[in-house]
C-alpha positions in Angstrom: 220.0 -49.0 78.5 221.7 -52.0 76.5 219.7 -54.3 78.9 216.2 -52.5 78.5 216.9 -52.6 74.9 217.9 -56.7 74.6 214.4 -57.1 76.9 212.6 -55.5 74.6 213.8 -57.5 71.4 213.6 -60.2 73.4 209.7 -59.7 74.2 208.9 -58.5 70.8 210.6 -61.8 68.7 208.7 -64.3 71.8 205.3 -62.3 70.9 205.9 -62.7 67.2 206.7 -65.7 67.5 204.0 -67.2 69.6 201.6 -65.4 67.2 202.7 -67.4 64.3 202.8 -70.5 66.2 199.1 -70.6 66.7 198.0 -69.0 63.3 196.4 -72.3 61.2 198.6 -73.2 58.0 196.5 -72.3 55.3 196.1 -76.3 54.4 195.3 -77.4 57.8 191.3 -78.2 57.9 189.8 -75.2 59.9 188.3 -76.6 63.0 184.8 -77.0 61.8 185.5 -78.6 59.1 188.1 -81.2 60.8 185.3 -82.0 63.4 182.8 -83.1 61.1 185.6 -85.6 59.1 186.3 -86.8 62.6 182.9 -87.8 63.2 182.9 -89.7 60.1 186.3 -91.3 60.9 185.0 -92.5 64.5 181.6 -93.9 63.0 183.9 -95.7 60.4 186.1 -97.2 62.9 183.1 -97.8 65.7 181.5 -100.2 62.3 184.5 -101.9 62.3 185.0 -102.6 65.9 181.5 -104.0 65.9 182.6 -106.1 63.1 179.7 -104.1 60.8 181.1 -104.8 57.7 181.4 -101.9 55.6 184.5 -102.4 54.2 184.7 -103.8 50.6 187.1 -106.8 50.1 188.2 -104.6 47.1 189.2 -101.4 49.0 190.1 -102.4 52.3 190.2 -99.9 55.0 191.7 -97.0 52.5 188.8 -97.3 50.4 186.6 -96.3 53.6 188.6 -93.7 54.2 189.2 -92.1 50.5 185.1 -92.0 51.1 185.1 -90.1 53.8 188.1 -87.6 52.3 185.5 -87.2 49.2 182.5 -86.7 51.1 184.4 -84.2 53.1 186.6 -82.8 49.8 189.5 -83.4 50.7 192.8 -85.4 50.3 194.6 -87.9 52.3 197.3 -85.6 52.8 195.7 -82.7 54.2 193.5 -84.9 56.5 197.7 -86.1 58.1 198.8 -82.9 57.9 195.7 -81.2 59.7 195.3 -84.2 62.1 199.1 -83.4 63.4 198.6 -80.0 63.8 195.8 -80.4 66.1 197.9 -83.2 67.8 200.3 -80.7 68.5 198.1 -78.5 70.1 196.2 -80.6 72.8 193.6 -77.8 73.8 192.2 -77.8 70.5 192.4 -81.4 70.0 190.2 -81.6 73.3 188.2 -79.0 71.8 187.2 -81.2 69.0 186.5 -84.4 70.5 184.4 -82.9 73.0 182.2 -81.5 69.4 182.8 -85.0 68.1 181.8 -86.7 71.0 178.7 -84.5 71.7 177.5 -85.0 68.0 178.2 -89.3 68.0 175.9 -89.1 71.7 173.4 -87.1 69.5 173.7 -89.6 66.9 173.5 -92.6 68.9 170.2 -91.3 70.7 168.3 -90.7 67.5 169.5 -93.9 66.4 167.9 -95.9 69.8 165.4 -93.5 69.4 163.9 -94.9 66.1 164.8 -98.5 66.5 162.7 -98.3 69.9 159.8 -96.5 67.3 159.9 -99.7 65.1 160.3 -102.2 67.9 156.9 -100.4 69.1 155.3 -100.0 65.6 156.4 -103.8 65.0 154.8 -105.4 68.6 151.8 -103.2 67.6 151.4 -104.9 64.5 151.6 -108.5 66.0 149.5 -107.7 68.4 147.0 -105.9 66.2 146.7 -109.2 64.0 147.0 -111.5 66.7 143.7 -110.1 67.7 141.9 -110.6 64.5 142.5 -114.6 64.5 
């Protein structure tokens, strides 16, 4: 009986436990909401591997990313604090690069997409006046 009893406290505290181990703290970003900051932080950091610069001599880095925490609402801190609870928690991490990965291949396709719509429109042009002279 004293054994059936322990199991059973044992069972209960691991449930209760577990349950509260994958509730989100109240200031961690919910996922939606984290995804769409970490699309903004990977465009920021794809600009600067490409050597775009968009980065102010002023600001540095920081000043990119206090943008994108005011776009988004929010401050450095719970951006850290909600980026290492999803580091802790690998599934959901995966989770939200796959949506951040989908939405920058979106992205990047209606991006080629109009550049090839003005290289068109542009040799149109030239070729258009070429043929008037």
């Amino acid at each position: 009986m004293k054994i059936q009893f322990f199991f059973i406290i044992i069972c209960v505290t691991l449930s209760c436990s577990s349950q509260k181990e994958d509730e989100r703290p109240e200031n961690v970003l919910e996922p939606e909401k984290f995804t769409a900051v970490m699309i903004d932080v990977q465009i920021t950091e794809g600009m600067r591997a490409q050597g775009v610069d968009i980065i102010t001599p002023d600001k540095g880095v920081k000043g990119a990313y206090n943008q994108i925490f005011e776009k988004h609402n929010i401050t450095k801190e719970r951006f850290e604090e909600s980026y290492d609870y999803y580091l802790n928690r690998p599934d959901k991490m995966e989770k939200i690069y796959e949506q951040v990965l989908d939405s920058l291949s979106k992205l990047d396709a209606e991006v080629k997409q109009k550049f090839s719509n003005e290289r068109k429109a542009r040799a149109d042009s030239i070729k258009q006046a070429s043929q008037k002279n």
